[in-house]
Backbone as CSV, one residue per row, in Angstrom:
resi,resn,N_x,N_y,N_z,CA_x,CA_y,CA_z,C_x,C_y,C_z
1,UNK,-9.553,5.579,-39.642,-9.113,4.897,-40.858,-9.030,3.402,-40.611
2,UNK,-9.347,2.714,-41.976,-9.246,1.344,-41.103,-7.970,0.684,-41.905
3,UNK,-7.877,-0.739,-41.728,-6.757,-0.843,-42.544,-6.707,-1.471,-43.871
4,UNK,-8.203,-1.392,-43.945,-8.562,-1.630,-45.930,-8.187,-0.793,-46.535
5,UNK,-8.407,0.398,-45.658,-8.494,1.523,-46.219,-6.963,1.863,-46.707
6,UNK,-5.727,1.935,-45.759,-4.663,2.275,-45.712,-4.064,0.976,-46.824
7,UNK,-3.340,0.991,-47.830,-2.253,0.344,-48.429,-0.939,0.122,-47.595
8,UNK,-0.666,-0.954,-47.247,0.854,-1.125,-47.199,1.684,-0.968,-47.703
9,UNK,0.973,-0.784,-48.830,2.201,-0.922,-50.209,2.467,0.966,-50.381
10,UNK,1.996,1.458,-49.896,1.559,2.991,-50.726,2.989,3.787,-51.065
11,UNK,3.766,3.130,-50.367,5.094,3.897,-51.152,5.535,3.372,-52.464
12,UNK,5.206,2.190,-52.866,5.085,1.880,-53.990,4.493,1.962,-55.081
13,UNK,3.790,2.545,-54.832,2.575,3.160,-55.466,2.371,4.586,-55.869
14,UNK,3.495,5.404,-55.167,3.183,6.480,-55.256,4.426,7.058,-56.405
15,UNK,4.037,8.159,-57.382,4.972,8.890,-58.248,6.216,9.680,-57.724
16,UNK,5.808,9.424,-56.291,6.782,10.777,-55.689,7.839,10.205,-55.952
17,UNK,9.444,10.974,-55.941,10.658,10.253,-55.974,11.372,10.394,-54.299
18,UNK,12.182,9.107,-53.696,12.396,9.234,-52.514,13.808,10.707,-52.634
19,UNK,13.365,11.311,-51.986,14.771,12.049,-51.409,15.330,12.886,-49.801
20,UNK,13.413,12.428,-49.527,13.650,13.136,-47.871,14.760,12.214,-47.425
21,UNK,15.240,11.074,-47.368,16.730,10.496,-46.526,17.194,9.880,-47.697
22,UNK,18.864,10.364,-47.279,19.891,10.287,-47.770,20.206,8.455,-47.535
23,UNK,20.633,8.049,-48.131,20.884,6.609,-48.507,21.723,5.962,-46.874
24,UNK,22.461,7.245,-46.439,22.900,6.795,-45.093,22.602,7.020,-43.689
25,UNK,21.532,7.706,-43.763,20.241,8.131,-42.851,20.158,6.948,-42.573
26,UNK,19.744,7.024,-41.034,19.266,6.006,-40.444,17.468,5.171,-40.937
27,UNK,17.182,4.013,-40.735,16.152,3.867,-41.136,15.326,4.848,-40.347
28,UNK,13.740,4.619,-40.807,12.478,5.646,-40.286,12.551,4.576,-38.731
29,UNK,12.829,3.592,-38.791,11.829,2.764,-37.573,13.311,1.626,-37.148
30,UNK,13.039,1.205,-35.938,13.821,0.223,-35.357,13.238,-0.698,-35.005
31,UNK,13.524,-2.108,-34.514,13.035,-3.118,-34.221,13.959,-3.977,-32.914
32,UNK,13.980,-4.162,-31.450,14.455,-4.544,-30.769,13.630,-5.982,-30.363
33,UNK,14.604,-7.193,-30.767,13.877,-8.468,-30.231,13.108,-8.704,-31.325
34,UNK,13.390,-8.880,-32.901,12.235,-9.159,-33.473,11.894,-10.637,-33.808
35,UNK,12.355,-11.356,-33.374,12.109,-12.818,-33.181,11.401,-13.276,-31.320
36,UNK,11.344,-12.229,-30.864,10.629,-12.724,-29.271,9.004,-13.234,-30.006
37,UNK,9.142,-14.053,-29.088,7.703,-14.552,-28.787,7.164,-14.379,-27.485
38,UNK,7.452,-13.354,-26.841,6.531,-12.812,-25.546,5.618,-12.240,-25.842
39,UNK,4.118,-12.479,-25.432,3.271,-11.842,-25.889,3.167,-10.348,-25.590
40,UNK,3.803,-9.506,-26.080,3.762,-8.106,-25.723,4.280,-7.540,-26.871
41,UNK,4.036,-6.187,-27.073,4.664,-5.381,-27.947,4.459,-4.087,-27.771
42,UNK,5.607,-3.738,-27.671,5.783,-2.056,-27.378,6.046,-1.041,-28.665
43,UNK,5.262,-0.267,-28.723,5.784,0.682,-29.640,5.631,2.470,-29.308
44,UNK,6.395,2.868,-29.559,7.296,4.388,-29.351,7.123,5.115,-30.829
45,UNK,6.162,5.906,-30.535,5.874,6.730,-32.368,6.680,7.979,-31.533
46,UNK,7.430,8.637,-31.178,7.902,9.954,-30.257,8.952,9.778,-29.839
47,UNK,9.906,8.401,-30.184,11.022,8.237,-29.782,12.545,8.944,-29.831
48,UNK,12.527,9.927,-30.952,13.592,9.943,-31.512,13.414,11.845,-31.714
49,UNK,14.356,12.777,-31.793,14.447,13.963,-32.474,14.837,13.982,-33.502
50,UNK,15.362,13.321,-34.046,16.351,13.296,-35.524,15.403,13.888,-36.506
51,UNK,16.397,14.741,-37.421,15.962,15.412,-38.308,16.830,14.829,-39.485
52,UNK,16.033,14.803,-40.729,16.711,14.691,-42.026,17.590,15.536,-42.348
53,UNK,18.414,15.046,-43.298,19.424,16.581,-43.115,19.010,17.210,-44.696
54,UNK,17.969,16.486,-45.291,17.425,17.479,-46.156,16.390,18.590,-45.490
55,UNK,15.873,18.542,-44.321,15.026,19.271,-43.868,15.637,20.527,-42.963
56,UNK,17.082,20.067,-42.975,17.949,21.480,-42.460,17.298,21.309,-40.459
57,UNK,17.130,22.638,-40.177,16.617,22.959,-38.505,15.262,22.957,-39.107
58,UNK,14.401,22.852,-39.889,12.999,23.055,-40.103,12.412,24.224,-39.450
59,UNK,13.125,25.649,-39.124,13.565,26.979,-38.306,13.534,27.164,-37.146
60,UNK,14.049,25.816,-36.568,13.680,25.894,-34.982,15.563,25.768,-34.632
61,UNK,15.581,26.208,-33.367,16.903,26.646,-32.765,17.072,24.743,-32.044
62,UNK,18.602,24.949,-31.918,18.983,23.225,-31.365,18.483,23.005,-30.223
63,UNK,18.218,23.998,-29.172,17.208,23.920,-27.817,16.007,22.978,-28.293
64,UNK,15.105,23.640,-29.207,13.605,23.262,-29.546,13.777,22.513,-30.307
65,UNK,14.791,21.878,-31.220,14.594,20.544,-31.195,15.089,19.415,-30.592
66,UNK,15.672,19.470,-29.414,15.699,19.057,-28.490,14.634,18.859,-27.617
67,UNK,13.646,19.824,-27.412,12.577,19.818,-26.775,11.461,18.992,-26.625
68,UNK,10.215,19.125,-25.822,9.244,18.430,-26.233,8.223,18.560,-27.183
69,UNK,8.757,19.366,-28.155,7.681,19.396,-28.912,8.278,18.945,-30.513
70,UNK,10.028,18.165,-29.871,10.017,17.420,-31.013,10.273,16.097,-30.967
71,UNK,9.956,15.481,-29.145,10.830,14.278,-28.730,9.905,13.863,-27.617
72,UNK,9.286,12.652,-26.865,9.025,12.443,-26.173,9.630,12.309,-25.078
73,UNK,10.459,13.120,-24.711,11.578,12.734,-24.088,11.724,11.934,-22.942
74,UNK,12.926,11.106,-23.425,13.036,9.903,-22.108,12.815,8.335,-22.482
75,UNK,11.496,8.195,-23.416,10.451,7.210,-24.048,11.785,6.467,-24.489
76,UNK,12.460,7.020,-25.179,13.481,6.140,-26.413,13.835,5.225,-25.288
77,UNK,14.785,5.844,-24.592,15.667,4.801,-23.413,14.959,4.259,-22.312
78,UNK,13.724,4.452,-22.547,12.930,3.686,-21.715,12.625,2.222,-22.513
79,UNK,11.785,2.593,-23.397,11.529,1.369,-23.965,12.429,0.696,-24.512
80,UNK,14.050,1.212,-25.209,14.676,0.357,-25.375,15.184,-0.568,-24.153
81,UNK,14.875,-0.380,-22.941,15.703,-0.963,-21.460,14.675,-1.801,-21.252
82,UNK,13.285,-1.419,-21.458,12.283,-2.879,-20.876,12.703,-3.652,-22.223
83,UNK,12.302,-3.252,-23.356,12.941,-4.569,-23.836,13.378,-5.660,-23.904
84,UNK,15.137,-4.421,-24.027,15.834,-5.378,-23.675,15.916,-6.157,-21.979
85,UNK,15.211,-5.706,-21.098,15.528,-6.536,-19.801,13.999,-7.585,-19.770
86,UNK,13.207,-7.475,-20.345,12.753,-8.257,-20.861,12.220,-8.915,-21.777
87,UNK,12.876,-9.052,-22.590,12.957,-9.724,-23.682,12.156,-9.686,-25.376
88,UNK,11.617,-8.556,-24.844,10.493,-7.900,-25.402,10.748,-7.178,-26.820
89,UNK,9.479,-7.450,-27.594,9.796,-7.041,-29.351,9.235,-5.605,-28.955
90,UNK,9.869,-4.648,-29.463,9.375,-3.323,-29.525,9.536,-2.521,-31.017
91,UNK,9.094,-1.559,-31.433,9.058,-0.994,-32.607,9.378,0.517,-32.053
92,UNK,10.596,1.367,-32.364,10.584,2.629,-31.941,10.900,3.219,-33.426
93,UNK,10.029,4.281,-33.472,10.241,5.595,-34.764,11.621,6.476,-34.767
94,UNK,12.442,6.682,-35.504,13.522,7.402,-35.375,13.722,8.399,-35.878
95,UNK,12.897,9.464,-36.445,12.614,10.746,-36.497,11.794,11.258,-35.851
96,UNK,11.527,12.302,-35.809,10.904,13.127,-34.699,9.695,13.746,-35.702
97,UNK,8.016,13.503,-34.436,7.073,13.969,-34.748,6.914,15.261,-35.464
98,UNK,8.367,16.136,-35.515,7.759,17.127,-36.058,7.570,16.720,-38.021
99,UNK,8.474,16.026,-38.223,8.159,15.531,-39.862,6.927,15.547,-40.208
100,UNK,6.413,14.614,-39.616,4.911,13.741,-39.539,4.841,12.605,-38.051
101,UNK,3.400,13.215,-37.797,3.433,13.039,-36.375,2.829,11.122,-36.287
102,UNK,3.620,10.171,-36.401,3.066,8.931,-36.555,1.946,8.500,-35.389
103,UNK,1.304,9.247,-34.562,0.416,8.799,-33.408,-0.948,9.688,-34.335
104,UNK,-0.892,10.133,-35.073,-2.014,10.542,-36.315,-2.307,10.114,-37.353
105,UNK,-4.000,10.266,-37.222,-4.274,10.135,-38.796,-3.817,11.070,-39.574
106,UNK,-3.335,10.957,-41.028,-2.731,11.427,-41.763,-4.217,12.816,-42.002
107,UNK,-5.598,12.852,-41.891,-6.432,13.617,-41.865,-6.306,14.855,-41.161
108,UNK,-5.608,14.444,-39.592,-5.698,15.494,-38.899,-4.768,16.621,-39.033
109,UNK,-5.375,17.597,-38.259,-4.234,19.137,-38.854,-3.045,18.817,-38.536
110,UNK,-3.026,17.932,-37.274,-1.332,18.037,-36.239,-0.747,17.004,-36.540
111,UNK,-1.251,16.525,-37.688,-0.038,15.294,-37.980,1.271,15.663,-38.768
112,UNK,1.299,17.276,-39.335,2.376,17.845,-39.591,2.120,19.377,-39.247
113,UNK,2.424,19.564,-37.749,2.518,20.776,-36.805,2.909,21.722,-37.493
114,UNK,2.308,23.369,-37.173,3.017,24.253,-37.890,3.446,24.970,-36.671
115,UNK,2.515,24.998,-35.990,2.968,25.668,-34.362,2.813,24.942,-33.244
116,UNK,3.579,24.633,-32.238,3.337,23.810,-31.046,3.795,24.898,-30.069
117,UNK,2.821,24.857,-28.891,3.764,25.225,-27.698,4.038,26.353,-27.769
118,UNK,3.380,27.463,-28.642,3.935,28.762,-29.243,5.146,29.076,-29.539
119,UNK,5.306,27.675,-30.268,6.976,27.653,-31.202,6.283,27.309,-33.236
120,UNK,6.784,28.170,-33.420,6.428,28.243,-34.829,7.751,27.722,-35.653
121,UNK,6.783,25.971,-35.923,7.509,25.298,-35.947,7.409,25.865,-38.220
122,UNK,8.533,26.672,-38.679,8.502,27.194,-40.253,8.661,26.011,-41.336
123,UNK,8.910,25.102,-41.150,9.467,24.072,-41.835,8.371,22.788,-42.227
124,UNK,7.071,23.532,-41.300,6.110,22.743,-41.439,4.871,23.755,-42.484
125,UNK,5.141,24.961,-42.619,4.135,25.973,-43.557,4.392,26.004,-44.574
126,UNK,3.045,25.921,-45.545,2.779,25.728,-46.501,3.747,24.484,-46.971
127,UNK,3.547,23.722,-46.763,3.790,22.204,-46.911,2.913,21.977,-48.678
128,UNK,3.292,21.327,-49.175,2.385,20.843,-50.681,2.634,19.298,-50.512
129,UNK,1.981,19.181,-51.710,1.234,17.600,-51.214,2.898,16.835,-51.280
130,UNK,3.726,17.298,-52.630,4.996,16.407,-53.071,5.339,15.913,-51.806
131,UNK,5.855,17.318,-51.164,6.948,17.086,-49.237,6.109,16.080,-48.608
132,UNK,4.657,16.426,-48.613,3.690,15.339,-47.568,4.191,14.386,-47.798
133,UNK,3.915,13.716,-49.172,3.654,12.673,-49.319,5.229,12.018,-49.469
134,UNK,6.217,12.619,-49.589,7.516,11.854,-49.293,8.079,11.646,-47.585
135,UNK,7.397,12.365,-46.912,7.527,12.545,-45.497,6.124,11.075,-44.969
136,UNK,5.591,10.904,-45.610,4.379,9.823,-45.462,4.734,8.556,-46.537
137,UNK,5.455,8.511,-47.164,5.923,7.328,-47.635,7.260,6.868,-47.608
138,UNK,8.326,7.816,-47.066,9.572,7.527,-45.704,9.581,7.140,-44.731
139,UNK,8.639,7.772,-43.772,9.032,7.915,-42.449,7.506,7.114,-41.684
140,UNK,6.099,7.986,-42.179,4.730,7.342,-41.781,4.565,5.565,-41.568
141,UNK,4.867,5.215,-42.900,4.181,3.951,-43.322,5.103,3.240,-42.975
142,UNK,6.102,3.596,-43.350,7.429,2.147,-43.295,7.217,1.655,-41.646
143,UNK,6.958,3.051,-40.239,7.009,3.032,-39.677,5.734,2.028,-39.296
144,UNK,4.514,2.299,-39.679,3.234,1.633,-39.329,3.273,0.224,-39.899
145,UNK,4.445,0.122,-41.282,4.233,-1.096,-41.781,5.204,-2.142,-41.069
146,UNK,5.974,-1.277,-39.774,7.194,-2.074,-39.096,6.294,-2.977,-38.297
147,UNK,5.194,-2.475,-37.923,4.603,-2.556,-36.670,3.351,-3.701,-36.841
148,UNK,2.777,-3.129,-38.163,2.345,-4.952,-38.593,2.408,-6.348,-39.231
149,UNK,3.497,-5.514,-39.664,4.829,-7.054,-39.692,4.773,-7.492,-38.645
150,UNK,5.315,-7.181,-37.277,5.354,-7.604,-35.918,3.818,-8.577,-35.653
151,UNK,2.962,-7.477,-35.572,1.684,-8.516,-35.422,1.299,-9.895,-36.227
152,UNK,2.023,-9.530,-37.627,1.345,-10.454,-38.266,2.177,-12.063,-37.649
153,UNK,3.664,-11.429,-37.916,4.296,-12.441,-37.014,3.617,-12.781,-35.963
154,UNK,3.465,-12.053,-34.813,3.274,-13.227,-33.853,1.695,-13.976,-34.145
155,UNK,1.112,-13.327,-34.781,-0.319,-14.101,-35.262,-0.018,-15.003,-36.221
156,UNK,0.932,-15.603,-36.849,1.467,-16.487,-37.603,1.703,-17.674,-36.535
157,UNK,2.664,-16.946,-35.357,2.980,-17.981,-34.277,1.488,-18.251,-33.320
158,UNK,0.115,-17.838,-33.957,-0.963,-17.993,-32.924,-0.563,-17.440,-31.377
159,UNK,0.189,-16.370,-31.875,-0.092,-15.418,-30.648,-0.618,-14.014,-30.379
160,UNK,-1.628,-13.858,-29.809,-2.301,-12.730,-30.091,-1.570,-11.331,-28.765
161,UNK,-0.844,-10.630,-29.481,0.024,-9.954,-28.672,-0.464,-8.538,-28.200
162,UNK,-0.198,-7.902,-26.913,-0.543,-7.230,-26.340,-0.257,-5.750,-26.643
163,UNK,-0.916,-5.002,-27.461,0.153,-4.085,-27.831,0.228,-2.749,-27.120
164,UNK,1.205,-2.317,-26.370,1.554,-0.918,-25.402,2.672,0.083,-26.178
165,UNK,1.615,1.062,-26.124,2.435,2.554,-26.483,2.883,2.950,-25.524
166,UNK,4.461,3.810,-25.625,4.100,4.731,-24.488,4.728,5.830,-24.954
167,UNK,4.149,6.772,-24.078,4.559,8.223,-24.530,5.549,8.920,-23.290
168,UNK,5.652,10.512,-23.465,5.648,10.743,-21.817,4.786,11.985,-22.259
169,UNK,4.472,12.973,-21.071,4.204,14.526,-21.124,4.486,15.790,-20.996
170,UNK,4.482,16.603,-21.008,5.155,17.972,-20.185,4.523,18.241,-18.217
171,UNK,5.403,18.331,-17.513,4.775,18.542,-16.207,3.912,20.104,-16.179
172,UNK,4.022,20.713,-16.684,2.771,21.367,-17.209,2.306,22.042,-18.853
173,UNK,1.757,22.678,-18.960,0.695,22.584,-20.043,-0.341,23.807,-19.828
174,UNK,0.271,24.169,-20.842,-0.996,26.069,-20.916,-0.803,26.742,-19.622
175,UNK,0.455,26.629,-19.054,0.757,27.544,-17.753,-0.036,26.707,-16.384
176,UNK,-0.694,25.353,-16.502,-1.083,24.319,-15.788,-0.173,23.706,-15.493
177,UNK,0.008,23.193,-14.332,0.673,22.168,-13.364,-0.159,20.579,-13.513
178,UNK,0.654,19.778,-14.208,-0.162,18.473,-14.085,0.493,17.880,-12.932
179,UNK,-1.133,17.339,-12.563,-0.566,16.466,-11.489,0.101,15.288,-11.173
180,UNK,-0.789,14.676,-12.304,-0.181,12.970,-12.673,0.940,12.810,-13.028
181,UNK,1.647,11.567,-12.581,2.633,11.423,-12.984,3.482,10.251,-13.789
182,UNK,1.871,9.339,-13.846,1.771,8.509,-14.624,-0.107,8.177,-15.314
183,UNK,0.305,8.639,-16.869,-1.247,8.438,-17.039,-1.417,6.687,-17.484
184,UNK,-2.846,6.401,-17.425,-2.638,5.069,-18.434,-4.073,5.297,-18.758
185,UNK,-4.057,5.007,-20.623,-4.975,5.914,-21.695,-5.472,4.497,-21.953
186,UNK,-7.055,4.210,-21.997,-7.951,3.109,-22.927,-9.210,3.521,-23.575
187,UNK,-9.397,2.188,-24.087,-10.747,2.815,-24.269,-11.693,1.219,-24.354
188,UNK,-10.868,0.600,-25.536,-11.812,-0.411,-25.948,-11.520,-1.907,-24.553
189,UNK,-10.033,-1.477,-24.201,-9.489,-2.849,-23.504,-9.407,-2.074,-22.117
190,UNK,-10.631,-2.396,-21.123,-10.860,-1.869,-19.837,-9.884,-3.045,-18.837
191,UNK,-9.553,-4.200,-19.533,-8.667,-5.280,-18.310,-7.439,-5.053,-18.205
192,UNK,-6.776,-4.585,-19.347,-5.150,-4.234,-19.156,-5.191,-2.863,-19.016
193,UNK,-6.134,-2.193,-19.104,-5.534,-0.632,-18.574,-5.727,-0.955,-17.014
194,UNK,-6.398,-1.962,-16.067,-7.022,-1.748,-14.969,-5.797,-2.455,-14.108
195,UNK,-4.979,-3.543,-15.053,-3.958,-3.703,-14.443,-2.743,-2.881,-14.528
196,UNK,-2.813,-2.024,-14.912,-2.061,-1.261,-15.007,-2.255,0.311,-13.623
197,UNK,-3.695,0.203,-13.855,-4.072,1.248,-12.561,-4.303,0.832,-11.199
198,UNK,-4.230,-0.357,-11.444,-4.163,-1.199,-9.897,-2.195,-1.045,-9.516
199,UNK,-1.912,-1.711,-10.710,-0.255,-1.950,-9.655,-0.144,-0.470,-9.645
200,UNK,0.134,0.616,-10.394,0.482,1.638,-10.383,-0.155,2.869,-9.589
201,UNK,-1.207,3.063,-8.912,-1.683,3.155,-7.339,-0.599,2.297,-6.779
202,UNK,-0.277,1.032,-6.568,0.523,0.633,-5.526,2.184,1.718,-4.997
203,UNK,2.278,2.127,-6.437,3.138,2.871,-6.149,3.044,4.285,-5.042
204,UNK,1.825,4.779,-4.807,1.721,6.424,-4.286,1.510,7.103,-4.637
205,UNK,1.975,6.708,-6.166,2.158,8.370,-7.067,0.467,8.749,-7.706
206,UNK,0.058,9.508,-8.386,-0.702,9.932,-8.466,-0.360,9.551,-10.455
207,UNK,-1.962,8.436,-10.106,-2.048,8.010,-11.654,-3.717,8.214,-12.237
208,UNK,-3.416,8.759,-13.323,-4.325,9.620,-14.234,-4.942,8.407,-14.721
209,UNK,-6.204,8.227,-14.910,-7.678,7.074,-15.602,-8.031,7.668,-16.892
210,UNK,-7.170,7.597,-18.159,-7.257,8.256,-19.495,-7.113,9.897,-18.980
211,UNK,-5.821,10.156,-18.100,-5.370,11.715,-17.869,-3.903,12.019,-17.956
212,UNK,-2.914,12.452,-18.572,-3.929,13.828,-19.187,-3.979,13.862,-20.098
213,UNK,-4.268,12.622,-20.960,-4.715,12.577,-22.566,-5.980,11.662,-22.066
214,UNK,-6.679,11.151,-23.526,-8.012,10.076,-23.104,-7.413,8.811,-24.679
215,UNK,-7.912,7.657,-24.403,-7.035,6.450,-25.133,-8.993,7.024,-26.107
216,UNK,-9.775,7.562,-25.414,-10.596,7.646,-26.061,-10.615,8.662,-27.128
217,UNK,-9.795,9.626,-27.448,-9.744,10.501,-28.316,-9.052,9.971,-29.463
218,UNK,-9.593,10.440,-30.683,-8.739,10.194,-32.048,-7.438,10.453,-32.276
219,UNK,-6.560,11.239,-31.158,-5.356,11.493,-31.932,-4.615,10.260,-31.437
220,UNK,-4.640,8.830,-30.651,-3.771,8.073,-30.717,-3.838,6.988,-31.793
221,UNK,-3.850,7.407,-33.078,-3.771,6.705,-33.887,-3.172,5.092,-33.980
222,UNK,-1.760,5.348,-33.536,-1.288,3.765,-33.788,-2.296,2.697,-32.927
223,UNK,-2.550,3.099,-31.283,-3.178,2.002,-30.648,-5.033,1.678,-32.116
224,UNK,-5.470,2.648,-32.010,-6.219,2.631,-32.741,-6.528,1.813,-34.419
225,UNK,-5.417,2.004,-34.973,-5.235,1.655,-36.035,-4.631,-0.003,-35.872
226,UNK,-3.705,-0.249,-35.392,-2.915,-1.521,-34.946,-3.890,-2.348,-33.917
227,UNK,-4.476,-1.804,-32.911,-4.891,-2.918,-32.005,-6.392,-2.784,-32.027
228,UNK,-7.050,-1.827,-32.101,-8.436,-1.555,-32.076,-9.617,-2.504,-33.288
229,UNK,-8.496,-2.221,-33.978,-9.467,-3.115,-35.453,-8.961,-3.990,-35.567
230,UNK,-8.064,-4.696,-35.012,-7.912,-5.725,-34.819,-8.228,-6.668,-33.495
231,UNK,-9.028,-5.854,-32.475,-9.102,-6.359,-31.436,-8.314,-7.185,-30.518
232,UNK,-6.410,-6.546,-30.548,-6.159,-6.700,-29.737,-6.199,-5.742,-28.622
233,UNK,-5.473,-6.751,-27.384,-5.266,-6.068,-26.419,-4.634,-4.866,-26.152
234,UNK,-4.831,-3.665,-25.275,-3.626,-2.680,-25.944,-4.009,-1.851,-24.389
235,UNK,-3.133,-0.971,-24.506,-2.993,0.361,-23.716,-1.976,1.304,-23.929
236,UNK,-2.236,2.706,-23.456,-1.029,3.800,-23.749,-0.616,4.035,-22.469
237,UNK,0.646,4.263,-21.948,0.887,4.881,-21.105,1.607,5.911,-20.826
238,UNK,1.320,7.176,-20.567,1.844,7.973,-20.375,2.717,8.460,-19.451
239,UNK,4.048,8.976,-19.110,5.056,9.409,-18.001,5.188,10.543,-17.917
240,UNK,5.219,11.587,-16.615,5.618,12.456,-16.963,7.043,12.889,-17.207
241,UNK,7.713,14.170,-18.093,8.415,14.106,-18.787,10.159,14.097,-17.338
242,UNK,9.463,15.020,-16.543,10.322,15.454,-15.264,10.813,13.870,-14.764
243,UNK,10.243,12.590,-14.562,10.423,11.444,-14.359,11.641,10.930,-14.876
244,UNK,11.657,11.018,-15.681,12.459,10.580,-17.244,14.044,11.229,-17.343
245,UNK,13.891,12.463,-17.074,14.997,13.784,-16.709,16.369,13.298,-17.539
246,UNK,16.720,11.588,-16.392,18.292,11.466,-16.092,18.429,9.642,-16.371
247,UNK,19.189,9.210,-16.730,19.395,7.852,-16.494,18.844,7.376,-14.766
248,UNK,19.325,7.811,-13.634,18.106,7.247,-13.018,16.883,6.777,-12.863
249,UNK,16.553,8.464,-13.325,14.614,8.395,-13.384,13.965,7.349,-14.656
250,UNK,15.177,6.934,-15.634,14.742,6.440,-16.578,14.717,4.997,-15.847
251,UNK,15.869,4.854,-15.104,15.969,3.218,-14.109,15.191,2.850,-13.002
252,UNK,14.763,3.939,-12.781,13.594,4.001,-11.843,12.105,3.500,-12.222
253,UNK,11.470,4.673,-13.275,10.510,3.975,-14.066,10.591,2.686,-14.788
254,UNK,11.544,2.218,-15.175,11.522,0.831,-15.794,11.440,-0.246,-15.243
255,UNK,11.844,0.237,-13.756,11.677,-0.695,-12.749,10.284,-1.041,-12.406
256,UNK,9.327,0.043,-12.431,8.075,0.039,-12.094,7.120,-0.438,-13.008
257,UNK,7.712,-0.120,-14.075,6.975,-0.604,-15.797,7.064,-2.004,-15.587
258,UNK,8.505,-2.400,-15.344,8.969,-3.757,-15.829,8.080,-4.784,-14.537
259,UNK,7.782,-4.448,-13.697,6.920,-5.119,-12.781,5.737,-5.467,-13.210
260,UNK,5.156,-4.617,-13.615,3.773,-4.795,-14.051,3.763,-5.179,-15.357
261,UNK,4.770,-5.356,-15.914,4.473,-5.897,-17.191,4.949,-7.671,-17.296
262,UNK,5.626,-7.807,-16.260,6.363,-8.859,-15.425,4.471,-9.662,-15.445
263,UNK,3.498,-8.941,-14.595,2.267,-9.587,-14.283,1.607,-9.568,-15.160
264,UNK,1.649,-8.825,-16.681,0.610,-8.891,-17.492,1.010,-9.675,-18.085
265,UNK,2.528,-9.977,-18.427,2.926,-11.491,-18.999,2.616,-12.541,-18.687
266,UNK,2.699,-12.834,-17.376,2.378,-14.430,-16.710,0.882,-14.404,-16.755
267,UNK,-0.151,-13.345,-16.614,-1.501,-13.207,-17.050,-2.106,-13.808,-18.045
268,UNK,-1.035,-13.251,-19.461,-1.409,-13.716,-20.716,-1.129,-15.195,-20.533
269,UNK,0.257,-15.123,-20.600,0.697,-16.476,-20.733,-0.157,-17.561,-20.395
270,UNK,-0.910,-17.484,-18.975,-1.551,-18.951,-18.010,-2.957,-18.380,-18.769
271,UNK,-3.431,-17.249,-19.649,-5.006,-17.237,-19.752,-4.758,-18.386,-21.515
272,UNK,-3.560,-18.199,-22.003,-3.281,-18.486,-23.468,-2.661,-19.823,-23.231
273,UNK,-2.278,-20.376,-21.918,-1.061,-21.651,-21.573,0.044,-21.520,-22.573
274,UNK,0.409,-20.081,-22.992,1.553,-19.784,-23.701,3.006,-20.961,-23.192
């Protein structure tokens, strides 16, 4: 999709009436640092489990939505900590992919899951267009439209900003053991994924080259949609989920993030004389 294509405006536009969130529901999207001018920008479509409380359990038990197949788990308090420790504008989603999955085109089947993980997720069957489209003009857009506000800003300030997703994964998958334990996903921008697979080899650990997702497949929509057609810079990175666990592992990885993002800053900065 490109972004002629997509309206910004489309909740305005549309007949539906809002009622998926309650007036004291948290917003769809957050914004940490939205006045930085560091060239970077992080965004988190998987941040959050929260459910509307018009959508009830959507028939899943408080375990599974807790789980990963409604939370990236870990991502939230990750990216809110680089951030904030460096200074960094980030955009995190605050409902959970199972609504509508914001790392999708609104085309694809799994952008509102009916089964994940052989959890039959009920709250997503037989869906009609009304629910879609109030779940896509709540939670989708506001979220995508948080995110190019951000750009447009810093392209207002003539800064062309770097934009990083990150996700995490399950340590295994279809009764598979993954190995990686940090992926980093590209496709179009081969220089910042490479700094990213250079420092991160430095570490030991065993890091995945578009594994165990590919930055080349269609389902990462936001990098795609936000940085691709616009030709910025971008990359995804993936963690695995076991990493993440505990406030340590979360202080641990941020430590390692925040290094290398420490070098892709002063990178930009001296290639831009930011």
């Amino acid at each position: 999709m490109k972004k002629s294509d997509a309206s910004l405006n489309n909740s305005k536009n549309r007949e539906t009436k809002r009622k998926l969130l309650a007036k004291d529901e948290p917003s769809p999207f957050v914004i940490i640092n939205k006045d930085s001018s560091v060239p970077l920008l992080l965004v988190c479509d998987h941040a959050s489990e929260r459910l509307p409380r018009s959508l009830g359990s959507m028939g899943l038990s408080s375990s599974q939505r807790k789980s990963h197949i409604a939370i990236d788990i870990g991502v939230g308090d990750l990216v809110e900590r680089l951030a904030k420790n460096l200074g960094l504008t980030a955009v995190l989603c605050q409902y959970s992919r199972l609504i509508v999955d914001c790392n999708r085109n609104l085309s694809d089947s799994t952008a509102f899951i009916e089964n994940c993980d052989g959890i039959a997720v009920t709250g997503n069957h037989s869906l009609d267009n009304s629910e879609r489209n109030k779940r896509i003009d709540e939670i989708y857009w506001p979220y995508h439209n948080a995110i190019e506000s951000q750009i447009k800003r810093f392209i207002n300030q003539e800064i062309d900003p770097i934009i990083i997703a990150i996700h995490s994964f399950t340590p295994t998958f279809n009764g598979k053991a993954r190995e990686w334990e940090f992926g980093v996903l590209w496709d179009q921008d081969p220089v910042t994924a490479n700094i990213f697979l250079r420092e991160l080899k430095k570490t030991g650990m065993n890091i995945g080259d578009n594994q165990p997702y590919s930055g080349k497949d269609p389902q990462d929509f936001t990098i795609d949609f936000h940085a691709e057609t616009s030709q910025l810079q971008h990359v995804g990175i993936e963690v695995r989920q076991d990493l993440l666990k505990d406030i340590e592992g979360v202080t641990y990885v941020s430590n390692i993030l925040q290094n290398i993002l420490t070098i892709v800053i002063k990178q930009e900065c001296a290639s831009k004389k930011l």
